[in-house]
Structures are given as C-alpha cells and as structure tokens.
C-alpha positions in Angstrom: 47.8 135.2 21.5 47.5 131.6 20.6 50.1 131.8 17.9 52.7 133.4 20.4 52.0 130.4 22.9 52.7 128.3 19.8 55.3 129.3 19.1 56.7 129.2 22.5 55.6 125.8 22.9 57.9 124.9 19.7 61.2 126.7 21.4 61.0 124.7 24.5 60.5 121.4 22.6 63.3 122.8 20.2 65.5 123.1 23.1 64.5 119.6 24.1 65.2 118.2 21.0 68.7 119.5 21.2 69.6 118.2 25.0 67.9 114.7 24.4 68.2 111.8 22.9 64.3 111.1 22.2 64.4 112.9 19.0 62.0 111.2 17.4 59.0 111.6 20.4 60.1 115.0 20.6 60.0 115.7 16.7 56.5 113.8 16.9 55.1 116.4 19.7 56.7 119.4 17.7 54.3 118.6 15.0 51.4 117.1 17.1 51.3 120.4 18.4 51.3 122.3 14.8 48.6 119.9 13.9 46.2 120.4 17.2 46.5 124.6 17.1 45.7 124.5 13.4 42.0 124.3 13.2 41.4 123.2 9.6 43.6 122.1 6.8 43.3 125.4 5.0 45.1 127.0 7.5 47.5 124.4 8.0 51.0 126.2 6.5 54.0 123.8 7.1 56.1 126.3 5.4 55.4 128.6 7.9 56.3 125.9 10.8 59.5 125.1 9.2 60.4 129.0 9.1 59.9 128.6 13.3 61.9 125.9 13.4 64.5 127.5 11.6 64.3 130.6 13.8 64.9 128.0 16.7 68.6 126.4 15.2 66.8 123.2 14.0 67.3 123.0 10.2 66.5 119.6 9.6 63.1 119.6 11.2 62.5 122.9 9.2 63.5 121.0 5.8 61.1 117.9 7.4 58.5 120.4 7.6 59.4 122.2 4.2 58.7 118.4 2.6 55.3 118.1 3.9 54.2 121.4 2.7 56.1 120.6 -0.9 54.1 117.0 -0.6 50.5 118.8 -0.1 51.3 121.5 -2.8 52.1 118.5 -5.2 49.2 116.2 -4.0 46.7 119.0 -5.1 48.8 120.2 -8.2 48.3 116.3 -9.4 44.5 116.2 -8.3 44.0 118.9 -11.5 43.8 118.4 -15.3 47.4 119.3 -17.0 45.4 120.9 -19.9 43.6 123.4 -17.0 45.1 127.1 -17.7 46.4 128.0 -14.6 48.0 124.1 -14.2 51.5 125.1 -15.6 51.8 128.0 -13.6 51.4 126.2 -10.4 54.1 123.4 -12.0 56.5 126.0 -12.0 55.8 127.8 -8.3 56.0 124.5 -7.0 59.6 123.7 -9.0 60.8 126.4 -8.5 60.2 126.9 -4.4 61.8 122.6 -4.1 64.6 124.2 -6.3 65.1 127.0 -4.0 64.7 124.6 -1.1 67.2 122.0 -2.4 69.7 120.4 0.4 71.3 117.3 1.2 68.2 116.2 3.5 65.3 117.3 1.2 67.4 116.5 -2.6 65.7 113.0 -2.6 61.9 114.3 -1.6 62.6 116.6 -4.6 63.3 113.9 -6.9 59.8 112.0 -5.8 57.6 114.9 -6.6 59.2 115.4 -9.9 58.6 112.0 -10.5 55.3 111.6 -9.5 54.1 115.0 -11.3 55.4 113.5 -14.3 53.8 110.2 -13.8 50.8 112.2 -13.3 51.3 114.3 -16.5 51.9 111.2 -18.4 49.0 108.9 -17.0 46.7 112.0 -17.8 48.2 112.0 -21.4 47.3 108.2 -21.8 44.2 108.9 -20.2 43.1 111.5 -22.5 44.1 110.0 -25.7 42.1 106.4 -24.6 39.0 108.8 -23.8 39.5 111.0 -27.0 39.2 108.0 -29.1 36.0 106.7 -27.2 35.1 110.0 -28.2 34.4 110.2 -24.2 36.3 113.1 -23.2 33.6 114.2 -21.5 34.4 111.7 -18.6 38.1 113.1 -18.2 38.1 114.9 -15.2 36.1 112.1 -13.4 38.0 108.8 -14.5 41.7 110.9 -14.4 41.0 111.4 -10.4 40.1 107.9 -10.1 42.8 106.4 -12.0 45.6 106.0 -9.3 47.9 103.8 -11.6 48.7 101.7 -14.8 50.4 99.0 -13.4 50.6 97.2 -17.3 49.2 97.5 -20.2 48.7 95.8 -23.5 48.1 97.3 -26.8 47.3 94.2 -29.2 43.8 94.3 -31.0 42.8 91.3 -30.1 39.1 88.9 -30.7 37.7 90.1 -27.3 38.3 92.0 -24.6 37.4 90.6 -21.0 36.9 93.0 -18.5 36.9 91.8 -14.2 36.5 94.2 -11.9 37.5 93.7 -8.2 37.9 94.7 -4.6 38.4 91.2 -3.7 41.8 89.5 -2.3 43.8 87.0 -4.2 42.2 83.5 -3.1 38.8 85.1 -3.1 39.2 85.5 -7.4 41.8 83.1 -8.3 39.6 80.7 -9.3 37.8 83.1 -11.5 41.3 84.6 -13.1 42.9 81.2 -13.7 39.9 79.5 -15.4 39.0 83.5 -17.2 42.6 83.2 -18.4 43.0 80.2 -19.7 40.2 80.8 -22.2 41.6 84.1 -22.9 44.5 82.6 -24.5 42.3 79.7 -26.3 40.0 82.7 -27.7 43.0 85.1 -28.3 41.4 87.7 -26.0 42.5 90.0 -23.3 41.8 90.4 -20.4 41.7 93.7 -18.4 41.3 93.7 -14.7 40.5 97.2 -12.1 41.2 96.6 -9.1 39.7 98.9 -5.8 41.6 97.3 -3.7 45.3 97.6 -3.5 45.5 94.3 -1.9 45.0 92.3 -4.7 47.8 93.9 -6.4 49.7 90.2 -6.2 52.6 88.7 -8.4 50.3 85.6 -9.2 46.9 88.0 -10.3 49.4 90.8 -12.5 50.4 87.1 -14.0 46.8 86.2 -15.0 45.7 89.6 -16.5 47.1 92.2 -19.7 46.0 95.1 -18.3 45.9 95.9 -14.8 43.8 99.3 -13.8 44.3 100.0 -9.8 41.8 103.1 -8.9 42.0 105.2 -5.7 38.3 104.2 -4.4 35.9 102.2 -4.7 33.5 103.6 -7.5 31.3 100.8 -7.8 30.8 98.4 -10.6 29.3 100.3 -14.0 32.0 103.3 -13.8 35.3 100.4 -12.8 33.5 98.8 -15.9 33.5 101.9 -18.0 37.1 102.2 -17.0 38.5 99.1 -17.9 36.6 99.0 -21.5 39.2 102.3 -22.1 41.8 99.7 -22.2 39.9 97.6 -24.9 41.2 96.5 -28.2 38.6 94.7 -29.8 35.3 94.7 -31.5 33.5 93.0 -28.9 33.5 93.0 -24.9 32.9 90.7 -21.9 32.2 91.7 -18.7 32.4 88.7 -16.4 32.3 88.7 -12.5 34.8 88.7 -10.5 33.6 85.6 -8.2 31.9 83.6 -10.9 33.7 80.4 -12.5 33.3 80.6 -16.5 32.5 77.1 -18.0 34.4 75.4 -20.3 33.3 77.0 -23.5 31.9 80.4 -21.4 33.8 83.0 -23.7 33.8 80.7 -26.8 29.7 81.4 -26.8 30.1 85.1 -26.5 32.6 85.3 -29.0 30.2 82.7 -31.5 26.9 85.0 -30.8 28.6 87.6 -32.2 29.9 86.5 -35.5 26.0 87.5 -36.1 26.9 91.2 -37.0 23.1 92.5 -35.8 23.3 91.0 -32.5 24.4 93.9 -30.0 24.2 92.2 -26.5 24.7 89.0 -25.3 23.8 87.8 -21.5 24.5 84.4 -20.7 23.1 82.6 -17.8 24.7 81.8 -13.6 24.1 78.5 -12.7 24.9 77.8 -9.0 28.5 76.6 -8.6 28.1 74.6 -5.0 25.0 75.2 -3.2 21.9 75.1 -5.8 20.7 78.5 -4.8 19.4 80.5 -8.0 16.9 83.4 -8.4 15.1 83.6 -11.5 17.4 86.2 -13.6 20.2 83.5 -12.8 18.6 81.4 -16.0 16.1 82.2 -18.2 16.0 78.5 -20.1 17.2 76.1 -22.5 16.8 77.9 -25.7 18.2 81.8 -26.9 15.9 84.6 -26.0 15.4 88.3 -26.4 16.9 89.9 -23.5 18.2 92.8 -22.1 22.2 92.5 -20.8 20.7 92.0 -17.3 23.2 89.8 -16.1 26.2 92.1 -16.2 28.9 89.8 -14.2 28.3 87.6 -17.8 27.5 90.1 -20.5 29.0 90.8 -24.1 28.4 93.7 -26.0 30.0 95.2 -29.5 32.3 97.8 -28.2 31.0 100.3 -30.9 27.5 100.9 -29.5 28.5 100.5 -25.9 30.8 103.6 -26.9 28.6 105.7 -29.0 26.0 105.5 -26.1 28.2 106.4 -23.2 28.6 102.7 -22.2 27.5 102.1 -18.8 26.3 104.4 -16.8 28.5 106.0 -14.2 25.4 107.8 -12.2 24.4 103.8 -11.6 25.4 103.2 -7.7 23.9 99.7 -7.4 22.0 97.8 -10.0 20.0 97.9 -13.1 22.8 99.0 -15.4 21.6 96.2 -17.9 18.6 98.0 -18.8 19.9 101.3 -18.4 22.2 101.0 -20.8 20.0 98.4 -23.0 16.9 101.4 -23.2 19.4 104.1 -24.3 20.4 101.8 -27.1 16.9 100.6 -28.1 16.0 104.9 -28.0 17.9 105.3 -31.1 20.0 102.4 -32.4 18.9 99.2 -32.0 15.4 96.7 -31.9 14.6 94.5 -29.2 15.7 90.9 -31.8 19.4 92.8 -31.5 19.7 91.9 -27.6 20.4 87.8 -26.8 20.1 85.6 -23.8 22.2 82.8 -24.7 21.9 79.9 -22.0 24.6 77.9 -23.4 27.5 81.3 -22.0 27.4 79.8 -18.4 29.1 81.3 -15.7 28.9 79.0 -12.4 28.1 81.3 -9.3 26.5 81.2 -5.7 23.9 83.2 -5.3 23.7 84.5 -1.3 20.7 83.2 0.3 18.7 86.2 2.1 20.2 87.6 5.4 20.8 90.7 7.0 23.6 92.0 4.2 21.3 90.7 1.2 18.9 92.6 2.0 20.5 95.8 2.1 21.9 94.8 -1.5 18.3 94.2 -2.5 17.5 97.5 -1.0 20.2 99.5 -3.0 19.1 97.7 -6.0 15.5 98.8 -5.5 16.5 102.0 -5.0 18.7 101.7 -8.1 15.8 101.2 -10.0 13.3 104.1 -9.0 16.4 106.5 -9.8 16.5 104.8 -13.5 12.5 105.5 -13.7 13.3 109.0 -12.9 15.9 108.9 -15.6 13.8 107.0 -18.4 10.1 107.6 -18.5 9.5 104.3 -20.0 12.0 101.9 -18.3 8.9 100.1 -16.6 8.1 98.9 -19.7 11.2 97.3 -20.7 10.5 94.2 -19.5 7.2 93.7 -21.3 8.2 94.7 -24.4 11.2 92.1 -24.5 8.5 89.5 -23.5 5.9 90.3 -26.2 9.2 90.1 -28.8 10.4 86.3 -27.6 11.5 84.0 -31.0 
C-alpha cells in the first residue's frame, strides 16, 4: 500500500516537473520523497526509483537516479580489498550495468567511477607493497580504509624521516612546518605529513612537506603515526608535534644520538615557547638519561625495531604510546641503556594550563593507561626500572 501511494506521489510531481519551470524544487521533492518512504539505507534502491521515473516519461531524472545508485555501488566496491575473491566479480557487475546505462547525461558520471575505482585499485597497490615491506600486512585492511589519498610522495632514501601529524589549519602549524622544514633540508631529511583534516590541504603546507598523507577520519595520533612511517625512507625516524617549534639544532641532535648504533630511542625535551608553563615530563634535566620515548611530539627511533615490533600501537586512543611501544621492545630486543633522553633535542611548546578541556585530556590519558596495564602485566613497573638504570 505504501509503495503504490509512492509511486503515485512520484507521477503527480512527474507531471509537475513537466508543466513548471521549478524543476529543480520539484526534482528535489521527487527524491525527498524516495528518501523519507525508504526506512533504512539497505532498502534504499535508486535503480528501482529511476525505473518509476522512466515509467513516468522523465529520462533524465531516471539516469540522475541511475548515478546515485552507480555512485553507492562504487563507494562500497572501493571500501573492500582488491585482492578479496569476490572483489573482481563485483568490478565487472558494476562495469558492466554503467556500460549498459551509458548516455549523453550519465557518459561523464561513468568516467568518474572508473577513475576513482582505479585510483582505488592503485592506492591499494601502493598501499600493499609499503605494508608488505614493513612486513605489516597485517594492518591492510585497516590503514587501506583510512587512507583517503596520496596527494605526493617522495621516494628518496634520505638521513631521516620526519613525521607531523595534523588536524590543525594552516596558521595554526606554519610555524612548526616552516622552522621543521628548513632543518629538513640542512639534515637532508624528509618530511612526511598526515593530515585529518582536509582543511589544511593548502598550496603553502604541500610546499613545506615530501609526502602528504590526507586520511578520511580522525584516527588519533599513534595509528596517523604508524601511517606516515609507511612513507619512510630512512634508517631513523622523528616524530615531532604538530604545534611545537623545533630549536635551532632540534633534528641535528636526533640525527647525532643516533650515529651510536645501540641507542634505539631518543626523546628530547619541550621547553615552554611563551608562557613558562611546564609539567615535569616536559624536561627531565641537563644531562642525557635513560628514558622511555615518552615524549612522542619529539621522539626518534631506528625505523628497524619500530617495524619489527609493530611500531606504535594502533589500539592506543590517547596516551602512553611511549611506553607501550618502549615495553614491547625491552620484552625481547632491547636493555633499558638503549633508550635516551637527550635535553639538548628541544622542541619549544605551550603546555595548556588546567581547565575544563585539560582535564578531560588528562582523563583519556589515565584511562589510556589502565588499558596498557591490562595489555602488559608489568607496565607499572616501567618507570622504576628506568630510574634504578640512570648513567
């Protein structure tokens, strides 16, 4: 009964659409009304609304409504792996229904889904190959859903590899980028930026960066991380924050630490950039220290143990990855004397005095950490171990 009084409903506005010159209100209520009598998504079929339409004399809202179903069939066909069995299969309904479909109105939505299909197929290929010789492939089907493009790339092997992560805009990072940058080119490093915000997808930022990552979401800092060190060529890698200020010789000092071929991890030290403001991690002293990478936002690690472990960990929603991924290299590859605080890598940053907002990001990070207990029996002890092991 309800479909009949659809349907209805679509002839009148059909023989609307033909006598007025609103077409574009009444081609808006045609598929308001589709939408609204559907009652979920699964049951939405636009190919069976463009069949009505053509029933009612009204081909070009019937190839309108032809596209939209075309465009969901191809937004889930890209969502799955091209190496799943039944992928190819689905390729080739979907080609062959937009070849079957093809008119003057709908020839240039055919041409988009082919392209973007073989973006996808491509970017999945990359994808695959970066992760294969990780030997990560284990994280494909997360990272290729994440991954929404690869805006540029570079390939050169280079002394470093600096990885910034962002949701940030332009002027809120600039400072970062520019001063990140110029180092990069003193130190012959790259630098490889993820972005999870497609607002900061600017002329001037693409300019400062190699490598520009853009994912679909925000996924939170370890897995963006984890992303971005795919695109690495180079022995070692630095992770600095996105609205810290590296000083002068910053990148130098990570690079320096590591001619020492024991030394694993390096954390350097925030010192505030305006307003004094400093929590205890911020600096640890004036001399090098056993520590753990706890300072991610201005971290180095050689890139062949942050890959045999898994690197950081993508089950991490806020906090703690530093020791996470320090205990699971201390479990089976490394001593305590192979993980450095070295004051003199200083990255100036403001620390957020305590309100409302800090608090909840103290809350996360608390909550962080009981998950990591769960995780790692003896995390709790982390701490006192690297303090009965100081030089």
């Amino acid at each position: 009964m309800k479909s009949i009084k659809f349907q209805n409903k679509i002839k009148e506005l059909c023989n609307r659409y033909d006598q007025e010159e609103e077409q574009k209100e009444i081609e808006k209520q045609i598929f308001d009304n589709f939408y609204k009598q559907t009652e979920t998504a699964d049951n939405r079929d636009y190919y069976k609304l463009s069949k009505i339409l053509e029933e009612n004399n009204q081909p070009i809202l019937a190839v309108k409504a032809n596209n939209v179903h075309y465009a969901i069939e191809a937004n889930n066909l890209v969502k799955q792996s091209p190496l799943e069995k039944e992928y190819q299969a689905r390729k080739n309904k979907l080609k062959k229904k937009l070849e079957d479909h093809i008119t003057k109105d709908n020839f240039l939505h055919y041409i988009k889904t082919e392209e973007r299909i073989k973006y996808h197929e491509k970017n999945h290929g990359l994808i695959y190959k970066k992760l294969q010789k990780k030997n990560w492939l284990k994280k494909q089907k997360l990272y290729s859903e994440l991954i929404d493009k690869i805006i540029k790339e570079c390939n050169h092997t280079s002394k470093a590899s600096i990885i910034v992560i962002s949701n940030a805009n332009e002027e809120y990072i600039l400072e970062s980028l520019v001063e990140t940058n110029k180092q990069a080119r003193e130190n012959d490093c790259q630098i490889i930026f993820v972005s999870n915000n497609k607002e900061n997808q600017t002329e001037l930022i693409l300019s400062l960066t190699d490598t520009f990552i853009q994912l679909n979401k925000n996924t939170g800092a370890y897995l963006a991380r984890n992303i971005g060190s795919l695109f690495a060529n180079s022995d070692i890698l630095i992770f600095i924050e996105d609205d810290g200020v590296p000083a002068a010789s910053c990148i130098a000092e990570h690079i320096c630490a590591h001619s020492d071929n024991k030394i694993m991890t390096v954390r350097g030290c925030y010192l505030s950039k305006s307003n004094g403001v400093m929590p205890e991690h911020y600096w640890l002293g004036m001399h090098p220290l056993n520590s753990a990478p706890n300072l991610e936002g201005n971290c180095s690690i050689k890139s062949n143990i942050f890959y045999t472990i898994g690197g950081w960990g993508d089950y991490i929603l806020f906090g703690h990855g530093g020791y996470d991924l320090c205990y699971r290299m201390l479990e089976t590859h490394t001593n305590i004397e192979q993980h450095k605080y070295i004051p003199s890598a200083t990255l100036y940053h403001n620390w957020t005095k305590p309100d409302e907002q800090m608090i909840q990001k103290q809350l996360k990070q608390h909550a962080s950490w009981h998950i990591l207990r769960q995780r790692h029996k003896y995390l709790y002890k982390l701490k006192k171990d690297f303090n009965n092991k100081q030089v």
